[in-house]
DOLOMI-835509 format. One record per residue (C-alpha): residue in one letter; x, y, z. Coordinates in steps of 0.05 Angstrom, whole numbers, plus 32768, in hexadecimal, padded with zeros to 4 digits. Example, Ala and Ser with C-alpha at 12.3 -4.5 7.8 and 13.67 -1.06 7.14 Angstrom:
<pts>
a80F67FA6809Cs81117FEB808F
</pts>
This chain:
<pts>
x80327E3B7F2Cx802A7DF77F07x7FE97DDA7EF5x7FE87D8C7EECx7FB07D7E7EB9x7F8F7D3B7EA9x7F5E7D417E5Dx7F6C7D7A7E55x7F4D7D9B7E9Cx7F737DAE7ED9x7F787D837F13x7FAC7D9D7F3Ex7FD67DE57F49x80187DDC7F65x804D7E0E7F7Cx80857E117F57x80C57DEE7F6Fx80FC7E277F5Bx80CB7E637F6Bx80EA7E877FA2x80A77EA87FBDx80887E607FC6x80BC7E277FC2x808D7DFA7FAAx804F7DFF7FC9x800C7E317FCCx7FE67E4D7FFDx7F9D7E3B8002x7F917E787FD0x7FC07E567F9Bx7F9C7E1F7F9Fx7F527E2E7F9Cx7F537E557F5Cx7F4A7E127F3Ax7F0E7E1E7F54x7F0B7E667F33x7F217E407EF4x7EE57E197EF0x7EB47E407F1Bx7E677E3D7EF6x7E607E857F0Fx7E947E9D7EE3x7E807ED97EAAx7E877EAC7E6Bx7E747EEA7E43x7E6F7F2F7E37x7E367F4E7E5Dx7E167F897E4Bx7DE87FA87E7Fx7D9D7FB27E6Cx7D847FCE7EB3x7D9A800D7ED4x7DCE80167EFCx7DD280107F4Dx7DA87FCA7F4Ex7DC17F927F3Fx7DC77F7E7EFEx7D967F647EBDx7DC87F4B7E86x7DD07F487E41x7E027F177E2Ax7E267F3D7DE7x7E607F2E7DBAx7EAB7F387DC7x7EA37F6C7D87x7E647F8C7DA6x7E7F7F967DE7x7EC77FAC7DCDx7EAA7FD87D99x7E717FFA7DD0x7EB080037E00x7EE080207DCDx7EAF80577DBAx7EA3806C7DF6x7EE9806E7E03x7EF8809B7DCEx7EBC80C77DDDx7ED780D87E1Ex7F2280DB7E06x7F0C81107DD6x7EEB81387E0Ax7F29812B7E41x7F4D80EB7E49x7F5A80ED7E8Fx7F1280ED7E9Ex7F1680A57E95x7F2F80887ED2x7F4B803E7ED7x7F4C80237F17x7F677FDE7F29x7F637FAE7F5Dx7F967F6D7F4Ex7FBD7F7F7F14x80007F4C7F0Bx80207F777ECCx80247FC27ED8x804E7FD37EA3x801A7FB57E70x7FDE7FC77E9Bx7FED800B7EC3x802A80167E8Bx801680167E47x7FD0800A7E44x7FBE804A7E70x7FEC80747E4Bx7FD480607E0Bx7F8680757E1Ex7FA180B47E4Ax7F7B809B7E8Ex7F7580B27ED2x7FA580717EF7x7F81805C7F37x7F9A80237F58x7F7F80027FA0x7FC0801E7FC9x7F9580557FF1x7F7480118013x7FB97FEB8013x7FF7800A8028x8007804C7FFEx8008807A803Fx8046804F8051x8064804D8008x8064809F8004x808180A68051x80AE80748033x80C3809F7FF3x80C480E78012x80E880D3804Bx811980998034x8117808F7FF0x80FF80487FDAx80BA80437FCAx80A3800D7FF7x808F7FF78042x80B17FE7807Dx80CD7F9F8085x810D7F7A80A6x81527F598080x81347F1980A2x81757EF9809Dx819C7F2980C7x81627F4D80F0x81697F358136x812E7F5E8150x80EE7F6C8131x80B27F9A8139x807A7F7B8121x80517FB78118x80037FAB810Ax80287F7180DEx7FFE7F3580D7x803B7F0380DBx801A7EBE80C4x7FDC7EDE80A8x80007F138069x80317F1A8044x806D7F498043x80827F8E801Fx805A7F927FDBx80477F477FD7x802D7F097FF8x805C7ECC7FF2x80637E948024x80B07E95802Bx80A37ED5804Cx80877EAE8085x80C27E728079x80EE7EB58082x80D07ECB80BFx80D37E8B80DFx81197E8280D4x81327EC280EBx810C7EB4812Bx81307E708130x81777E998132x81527EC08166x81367EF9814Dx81097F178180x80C27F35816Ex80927F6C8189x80497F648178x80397FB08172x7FEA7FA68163x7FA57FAA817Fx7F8E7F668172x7FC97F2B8170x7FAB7F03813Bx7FDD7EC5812Dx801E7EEC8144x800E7ECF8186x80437E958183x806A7EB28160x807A7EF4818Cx80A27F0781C7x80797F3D81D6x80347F5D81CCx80287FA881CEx7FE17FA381C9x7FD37FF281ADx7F98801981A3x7F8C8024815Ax7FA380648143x7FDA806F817Dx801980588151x8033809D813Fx803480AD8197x805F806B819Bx808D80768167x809480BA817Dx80A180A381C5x80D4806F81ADx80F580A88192x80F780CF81D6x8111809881F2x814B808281C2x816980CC81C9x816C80C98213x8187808A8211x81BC80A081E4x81A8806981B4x81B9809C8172x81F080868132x820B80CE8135x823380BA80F5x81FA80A680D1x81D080E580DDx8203810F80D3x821680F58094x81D380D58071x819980FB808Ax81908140808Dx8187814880D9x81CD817280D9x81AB81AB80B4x81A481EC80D3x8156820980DEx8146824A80E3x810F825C8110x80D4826080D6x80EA821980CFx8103821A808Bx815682028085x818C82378080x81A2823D8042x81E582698020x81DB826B7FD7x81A682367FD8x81CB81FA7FFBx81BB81DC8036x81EC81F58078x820381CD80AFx822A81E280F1x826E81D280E9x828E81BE812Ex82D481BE810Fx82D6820280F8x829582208122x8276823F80E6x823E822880BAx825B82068081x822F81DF803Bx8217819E805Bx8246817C8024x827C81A98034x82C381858038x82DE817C8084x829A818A80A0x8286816A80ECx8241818180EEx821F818D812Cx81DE81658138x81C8818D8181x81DA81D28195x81BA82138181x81F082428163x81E882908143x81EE829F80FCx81E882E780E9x81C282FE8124x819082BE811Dx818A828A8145x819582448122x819481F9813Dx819B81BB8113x815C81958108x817181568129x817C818D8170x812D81A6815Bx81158164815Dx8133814D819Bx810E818B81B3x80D0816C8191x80CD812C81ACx80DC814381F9x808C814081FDx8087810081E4x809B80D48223x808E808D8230x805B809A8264x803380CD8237x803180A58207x80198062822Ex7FD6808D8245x7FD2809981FCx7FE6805681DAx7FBF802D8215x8001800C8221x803180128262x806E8037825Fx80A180098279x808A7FD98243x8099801A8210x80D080238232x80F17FE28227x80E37FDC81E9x8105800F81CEx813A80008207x81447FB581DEx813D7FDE8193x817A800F81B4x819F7FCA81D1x81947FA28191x81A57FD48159x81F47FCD8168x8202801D8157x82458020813Fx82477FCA8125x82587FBD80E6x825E7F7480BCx827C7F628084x82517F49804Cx82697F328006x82A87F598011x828D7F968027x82927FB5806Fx82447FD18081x82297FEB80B7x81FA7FB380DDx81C27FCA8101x81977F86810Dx81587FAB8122x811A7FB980EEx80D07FC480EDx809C7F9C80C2x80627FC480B4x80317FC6807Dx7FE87FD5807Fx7FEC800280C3x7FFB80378097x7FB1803B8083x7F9F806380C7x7F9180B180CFx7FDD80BD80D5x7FF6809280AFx802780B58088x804880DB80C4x803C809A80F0x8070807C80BEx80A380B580B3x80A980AB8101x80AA806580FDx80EE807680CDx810780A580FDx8109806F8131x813B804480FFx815B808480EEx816A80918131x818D80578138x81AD804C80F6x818B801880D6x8169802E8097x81837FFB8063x81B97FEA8091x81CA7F9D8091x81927F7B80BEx81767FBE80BFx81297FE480A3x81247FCF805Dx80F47FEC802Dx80FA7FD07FE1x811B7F947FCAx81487FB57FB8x817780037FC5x814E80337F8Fx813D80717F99x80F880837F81x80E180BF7F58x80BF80DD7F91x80ED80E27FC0x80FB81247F99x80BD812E7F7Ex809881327FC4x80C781637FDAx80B481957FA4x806881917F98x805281D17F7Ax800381DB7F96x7FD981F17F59x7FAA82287F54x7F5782117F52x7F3781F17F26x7F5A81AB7F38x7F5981667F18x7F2681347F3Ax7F64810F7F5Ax7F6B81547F83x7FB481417F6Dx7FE681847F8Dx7FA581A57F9Cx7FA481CE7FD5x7F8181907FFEx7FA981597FF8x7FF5816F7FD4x8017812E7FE1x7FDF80FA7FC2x7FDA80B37FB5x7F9D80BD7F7Fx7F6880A57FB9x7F2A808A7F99x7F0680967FD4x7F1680E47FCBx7F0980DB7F84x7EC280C17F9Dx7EB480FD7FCCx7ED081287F8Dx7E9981097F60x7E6181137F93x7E73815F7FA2x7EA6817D7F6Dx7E9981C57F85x7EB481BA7FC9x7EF381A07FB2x7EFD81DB7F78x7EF5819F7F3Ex7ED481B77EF6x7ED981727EDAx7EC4812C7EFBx7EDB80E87ECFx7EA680D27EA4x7EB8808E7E98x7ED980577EC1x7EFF80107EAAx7F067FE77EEBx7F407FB57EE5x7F317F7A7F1Cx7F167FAF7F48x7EDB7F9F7F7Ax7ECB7FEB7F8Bx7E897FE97FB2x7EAD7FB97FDFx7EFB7FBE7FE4x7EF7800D7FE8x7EE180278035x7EA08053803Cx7E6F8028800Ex7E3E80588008x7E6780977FEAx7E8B80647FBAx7E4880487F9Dx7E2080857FA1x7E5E80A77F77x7E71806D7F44x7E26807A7F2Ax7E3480B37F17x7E6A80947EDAx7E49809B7E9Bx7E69805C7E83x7E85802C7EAAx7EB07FE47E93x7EC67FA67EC2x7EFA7F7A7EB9x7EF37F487ED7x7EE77EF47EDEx7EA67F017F10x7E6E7F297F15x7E8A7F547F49x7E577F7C7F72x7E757FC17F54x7E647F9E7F0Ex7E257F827F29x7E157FC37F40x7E3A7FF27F16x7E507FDE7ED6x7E2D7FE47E90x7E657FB47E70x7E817F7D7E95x7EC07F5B7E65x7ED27F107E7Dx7F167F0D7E93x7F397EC67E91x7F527EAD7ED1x7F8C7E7B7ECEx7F857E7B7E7Fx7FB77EB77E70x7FF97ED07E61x800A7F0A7E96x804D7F167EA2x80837F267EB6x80847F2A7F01x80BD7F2A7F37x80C67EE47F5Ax80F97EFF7F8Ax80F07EF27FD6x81207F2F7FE5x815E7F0D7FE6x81597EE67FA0x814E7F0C7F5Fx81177EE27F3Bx80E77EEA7F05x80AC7EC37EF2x80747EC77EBDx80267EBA7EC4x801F7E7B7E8Cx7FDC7E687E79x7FC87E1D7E95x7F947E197E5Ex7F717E3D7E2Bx7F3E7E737E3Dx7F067E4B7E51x7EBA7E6C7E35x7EC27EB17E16x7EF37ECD7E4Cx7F387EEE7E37x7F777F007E5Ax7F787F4E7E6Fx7FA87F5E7E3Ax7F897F3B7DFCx7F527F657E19x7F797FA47E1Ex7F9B7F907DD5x7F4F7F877DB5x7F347FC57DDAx7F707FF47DBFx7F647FDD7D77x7F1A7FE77D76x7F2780307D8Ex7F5D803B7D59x7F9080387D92x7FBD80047D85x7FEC80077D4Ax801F80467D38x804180787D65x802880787DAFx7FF880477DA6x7FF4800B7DD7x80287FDE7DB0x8058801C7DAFx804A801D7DFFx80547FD87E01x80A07FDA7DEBx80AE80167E16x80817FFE7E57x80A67FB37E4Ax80E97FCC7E2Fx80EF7FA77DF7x81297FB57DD4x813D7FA47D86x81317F747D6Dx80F87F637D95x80D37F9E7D94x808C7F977D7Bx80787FAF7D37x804A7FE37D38x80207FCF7D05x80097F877D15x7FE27F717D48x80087F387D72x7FF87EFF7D9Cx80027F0A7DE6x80337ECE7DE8x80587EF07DB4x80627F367DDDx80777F037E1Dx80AA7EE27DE6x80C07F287DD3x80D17F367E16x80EE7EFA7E2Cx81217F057DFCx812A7F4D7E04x81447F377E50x81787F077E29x81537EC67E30x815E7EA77DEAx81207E787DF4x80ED7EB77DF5x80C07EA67E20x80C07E597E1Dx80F87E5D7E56x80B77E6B7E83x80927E397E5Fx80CA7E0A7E72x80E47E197EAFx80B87E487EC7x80E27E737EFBx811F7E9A7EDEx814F7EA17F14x818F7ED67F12x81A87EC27F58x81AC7EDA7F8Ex81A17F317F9Cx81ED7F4C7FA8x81F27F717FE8x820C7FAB7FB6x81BD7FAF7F99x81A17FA77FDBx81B67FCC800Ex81A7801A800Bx81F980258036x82147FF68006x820780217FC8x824380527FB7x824180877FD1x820E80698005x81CB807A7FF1x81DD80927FB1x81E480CD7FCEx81A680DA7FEAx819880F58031x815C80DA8059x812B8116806Cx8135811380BBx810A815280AFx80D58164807Cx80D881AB8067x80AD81A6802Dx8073818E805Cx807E81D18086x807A81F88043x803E81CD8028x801981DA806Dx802A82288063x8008822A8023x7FC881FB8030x7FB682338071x7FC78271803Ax7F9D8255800Dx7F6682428043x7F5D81FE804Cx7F3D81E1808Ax7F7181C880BBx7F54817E80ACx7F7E81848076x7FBF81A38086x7FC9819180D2x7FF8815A80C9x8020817E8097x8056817F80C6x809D818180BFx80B1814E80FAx807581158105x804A8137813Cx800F81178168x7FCA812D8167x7F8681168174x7F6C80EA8148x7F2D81018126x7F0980C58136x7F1180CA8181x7EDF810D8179x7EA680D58168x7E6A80DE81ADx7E8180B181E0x7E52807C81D8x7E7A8067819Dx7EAA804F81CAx7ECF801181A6x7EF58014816Dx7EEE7FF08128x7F327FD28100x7F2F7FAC80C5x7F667F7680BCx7F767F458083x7F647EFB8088x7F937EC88067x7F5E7EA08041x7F537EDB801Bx7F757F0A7FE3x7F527F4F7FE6x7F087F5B7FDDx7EF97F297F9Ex7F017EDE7FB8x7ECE7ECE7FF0x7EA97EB17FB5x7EDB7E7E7FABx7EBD7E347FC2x7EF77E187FF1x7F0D7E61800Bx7EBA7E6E801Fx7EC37E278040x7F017E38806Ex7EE07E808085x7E9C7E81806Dx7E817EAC8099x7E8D7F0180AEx7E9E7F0780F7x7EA97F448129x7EEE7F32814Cx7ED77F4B819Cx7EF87F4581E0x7ECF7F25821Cx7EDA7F588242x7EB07F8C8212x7E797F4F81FDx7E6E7F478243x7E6C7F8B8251x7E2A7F90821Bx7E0E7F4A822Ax7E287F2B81EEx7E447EE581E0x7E6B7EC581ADx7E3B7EBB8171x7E087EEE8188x7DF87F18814Ax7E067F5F815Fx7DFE7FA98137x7E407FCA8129x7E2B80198126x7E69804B810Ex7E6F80918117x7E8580C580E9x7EB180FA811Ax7EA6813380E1x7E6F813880C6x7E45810980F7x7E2B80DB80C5x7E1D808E80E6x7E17804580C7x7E0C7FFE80D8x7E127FBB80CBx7E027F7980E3x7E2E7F4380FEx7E467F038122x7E6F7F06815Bx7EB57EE4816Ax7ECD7EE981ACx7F197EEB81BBx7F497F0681E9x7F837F1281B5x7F607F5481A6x7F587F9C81DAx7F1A7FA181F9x7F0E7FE181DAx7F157FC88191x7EEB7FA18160x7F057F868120x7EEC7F6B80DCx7F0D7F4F80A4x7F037F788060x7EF47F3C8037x7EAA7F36803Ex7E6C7F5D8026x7E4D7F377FF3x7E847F3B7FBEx7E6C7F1E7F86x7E237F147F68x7E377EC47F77x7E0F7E8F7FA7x7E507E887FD2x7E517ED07FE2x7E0B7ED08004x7E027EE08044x7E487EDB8058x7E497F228076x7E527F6A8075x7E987F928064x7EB17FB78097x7EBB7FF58059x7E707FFE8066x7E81801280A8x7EC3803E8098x7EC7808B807Bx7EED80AD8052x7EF980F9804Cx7F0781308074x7F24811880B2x7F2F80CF80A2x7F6780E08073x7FA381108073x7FE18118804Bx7FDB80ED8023x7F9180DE8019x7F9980988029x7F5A807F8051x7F6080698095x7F43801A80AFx7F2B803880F0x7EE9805A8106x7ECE805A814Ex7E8F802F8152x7E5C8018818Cx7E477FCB8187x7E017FBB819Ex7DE27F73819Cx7DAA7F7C815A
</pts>
């Protein structure tokens, strides 16, 4: 970003012409945070609350040494007791090494990020059955056929990141003729832009994946070679389920020899259907068990469950079969790889009920046909890396009671993305869950809880119970209205924070965060505040304190590395690492040019089949025996089936919990991202407020009519809790349109007040007042799910 300035104040942000992610321009986002900049509504100054907590807020306005030294001691008073009962959650954080990195380390907290409401579902499908850690998205400039599934194509971004050469991507890769399949309840603006719309019911996406499956085997769509060789459908299960193993290794059925041989046995043709007999025991590889599986799953089952028709299932995975080229390869920088120009782009589905087996079927449909990080093929990072947990979510040892708050490889949720939503139900009923201790203290980084986290009511009713709680932030969020007893002004544009990938996918970039001013009133950049905050607690100099983190979390090498005795500037750690990456001008290369670009990715770092050997070795779990084992353990150990049912070794379809709601709760509620809009903290903002000022319930005519309602009518949305039977309601505009099912409603996540700011008035309710989490609205991975069945009723 470039900011022209006239006397010394901004007039203008600009893209920046070499940045790959933008080419030169903004989106309307970019631009309005001049408006941030200068915004009266800002926090100019430390606030210290002088009211009690759960109202909104009576203020105090303190020194940076008052607030700093207040914060510190409590810091320190909980560290002494436990430091992980201080949890730090975030909400936009650009510099996770300095932010999630060194500064969490340094103060021992609990690391809570926003991913349970974003996308982490997908990311651990993604690790534990892959590798990468990531979410599904296409090599747009070789994918010739796209599913578009619950992708907002001109309304989000891509894997990880927004960017608007995403979109520039997109559009080109449809202009070489890249067909697309809408696979969504409500079209949204993918209308023009799709060849097809498979308009499903929410929750449905593990029946169709698992249908596309049924279909691609009888169709004989399969790349044999690359199941055999990279996946682990070739290895022989016994009939508990678990693999056969001799001497601990994995065993295959040899077709060459007709014996069971080491799956990386030399001269080995293993079988992928059959059943054979070992020993007196009958054995069958897992790809022949899941073929067995997935007989169910037909395209006409699967329409009366997904609301779609089967011949439109059936051609679809028909054209995924005819497009993916089995057996095609292309030659690309001098190497010969396989080509399979199909992919999926998904993203924020994974935030359903089953999300995390909706997605490791979702795989199985690419693995089928040989396109995992094949050329044109699925593509999960920006790059081929395998990810820590692809081998640490196949070994998860479940503890023995009492557990951590996080219920982290607890007997409820073993695989866990840190939930704050669980963390919430934790708080508000420890015994339940077998928790002793409860965090006492909590530092929210840019984090709007009350309204970015689903089921309002159990967040605020728990976050009251922190003894201590700190914002960082540039507004007076609602949490901190609500919630916080020290709010710290962060600066907006007025910061060093850096550094952050520019890269697009197929250019390796980097850019830095520059400040366009200084900070304007009393506000400072997060990690001046993070700097001033470790010092006052005696946590900044010496061994393991937050410099020491610094030059680990930033790899700093000699000599650049920070002294651990002397406080620095924060320009002066971005110099340090500037250098430390080879750039002689420290950080004024940034300041300068502002984008430093290495060139173009090679294919070499790209593509998962062009690594050597392919993979790095690696084979994709086809079949998840750990979940079988985890499953085994949660029903020893007692846990309700909510919890362990989709613990299953292939994806396999169930009722959704939700669908148990009474049946006047006939519709169901989504949530969906609008473009004007980053997350739960910008509604505020003056010229985003005037392009969607206003909440509105996304209905078909069909249903309005139905409950003599019309476009504009102000109508109660009432949800249902299938568990425990608990209801809610809000109040809200209608907006007719027949891009959406007649039996679902939407609303965008953006609204509900956010901010104790004039702008945010009246714009509307979130739909997270409306949503649950818990029992039966999360599984594996205790990610929460955007869907609860609702009944709509003019107010």
């Amino acid at each position: 970003m470039l900011a022209r300035i006239v006397d010394g104040r901004v007039v203008k942000l600009e893209g920046h012409p070499d940045h790959p992610r933008n080419r030169g321009t903004l989106c309307v986002k970019g631009q309005a945070q001049i408006m941030s900049l200068y915004d009266p509504y800002r926090v100019k100054a430390p606030l210290l609350r002088t009211n009690e907590k759960g109202v909104p807020g009576q203020w105090r306005e303190i020194s940076w040494d008052e607030a700093l030294t207040l914060v510190a001691g409590k810091l320190n008073e909980v560290r002494a007791k436990d430091p992980k009962l201080i949890l730090w959650q975030k909400g936009r954080s650009k510099q996770e090494a300095i932010y999630d990195g060194a500064f969490v380390n340094t103060i021992g907290a609990t690391k809570v990020g926003h991913g349970a409401y974003c996308s982490d579902a997908g990311y651990r499908a993604a690790e534990y059955t892959i590798g990468p850690s990531g979410n599904a998205h296409p090599d747009f400039r070789y994918t010739r056929y796209l599913l578009s599934w619950g992708w907002n194509a001109t309304n989000a971004g891509g894997n990880k990141l927004c960017w608007i050469t995403w979109n520039r991507q997109f559009l080109e890769a449809r202009e070489r003729g890249m067909k697309v399949v809408a696979i969504d309840p409500y079209l949204r603006g993918a209308g023009p832009h799709a060849d097809m719309w498979l308009p499903i019911k929410p929750g449905t996406d593990l029946a169709l994946a698992l249908a596309l499956c049924h279909i691609l085997i009888r169709e004989g769509f399969l790349d044999k070679l690359y199941l055999q060789s990279f996946t682990n459908a070739p290895f022989l299960l016994q009939e508990d389920g678990t693999f056969l193993r001799v001497e601990g290794k994995e065993q295959v059925w040899d077709e060459t020899t007709a014996s069971t041989q080491p799956y990386d046995g030399k001269a080995v043709q293993p079988a992928l259907e059959g059943t054979y007999t070992v020993a007196g025991r009958q054995v069958k590889p897992a790809f022949q068990s899941f073929k067995e599986h997935v007989e169910q799953y037909t395209p006409e089952w699967a329409a009366g469950i997904c609301g779609l028709s089967a011949s439109d299932i059936r051609r679809v995975a028909q054209e995924l079969g005819d497009n993916a080229r089995i057996g095609s390869t292309i030659r690309v920088e001098g190497m010969e790889l396989p080509y399979r120009p199909v992919s999926i782009m998904a993203y924020h589905v994974s935030q359903q009920e089953m999300g995390f087996q909706f997605y490791r079927a979702m795989y199985t449909v690419m693995m089928l046909l040989g396109a995992v990080e094949a050329v044109g093929g699925l593509r999960v990072d920006f790059s081929w890396n395998v990810h820590a947990n692809y081998k640490a979510l196949d070994s998860i040892k479940i503890k023995d009671p009492p557990y951590d708050f996080t219920l982290k490889e607890s007997k409820f949720f073993p695989i866990n993305t840190v939930s704050p939503g669980i963390i919430a139900k934790v708080m508000l009923n420890p015994q339940k869950y077998e928790v002793n201790k409860v965090p006492e203290m909590a530092i929210l980084h840019m984090h709007n809880a009350t309204v970015a986290q689903t089921d309002q009511a159990t967040v605020e009713t728990a976050y009251k119970k922190f003894k201590f709680v700190v914002v960082i932030d540039p507004w007076l969020s609602r949490t901190a209205d609500l919630l916080a007893d020290v709010v710290l002004p962060a600066a907006t544009l007025e910061k060093y924070e850096g550094p952050i990938s520019g890269s697009d996918t197929y250019t390796d970039a980097t850019v830095f965060r520059l400040p366009v001013m200084e900070p304007l009133f009393q506000s400072r950049g997060e990690v001046d505040i993070y700097m001033d905050l470790c010092e006052k607690a005696g946590l900044l100099f010496g061994k393991d304190g937050f410099l020491d983190r610094l030059n680990g979390a930033l790899g700093l090498k000699d000599p650049h590395k920070l002294d651990l005795n002397i406080k620095p500037t924060v320009r002066d750690i971005c110099d340090r690492w500037a250098k430390s990456q080879g750039l002689d001008e420290g950080i004024g290369y940034f300041e300068t040019r502002g984008v430093w670009q290495r060139g173009a990715v090679p294919a070499k770092k790209y593509y998962g089949f062009a690594q050597s050997p392919p993979f790095n070795g690696i084979r994709h779990r086809f079949y998840g025996e750990a979940l079988l084992r985890y499953q085994r353990e949660m029903q020893v150990r007692g846990v309700d089936k909510l919890y362990w049912h989709d613990y299953t070794p292939f994806p396999t379809w169930r009722t959704p919990v939700m669908w148990h709601s009474p049946s006047q709760y006939d519709l169901t509620l989504i949530s969906l991202k609008k473009i004007e809009f980053k997350q739960s903290r910008a509604s505020q903002v003056a010229l985003l407020a005037e392009l969607a000022p206003e909440q509105r319930l996304a209905m078909n005519p069909a249903a309005a009519r139905a409950r003599g309602i019309e476009d504009g009518d102000e109508v109660t949305v009432e949800s249902h809790n299938a568990v425990t039977g608990e209801t809610r309601k809000v109040r809200v505009k209608v907006m007719l349109t027949e891009a959406i099912r007649p039996d679902v409603v939407a609303l965008p996540h953006h609204y509900g007040e956010v901010a104790n700011h004039p702008l945010a008035k009246g714009q509307g309710p979130t739909p997270n007042a409306l949503f649950f989490t818990g029992e039966g609205y999360v599984t594996n991975t205790a990610d929460n799910s955007f869907h609860v069945r609702v009944r709509v009723y003019k107010a």
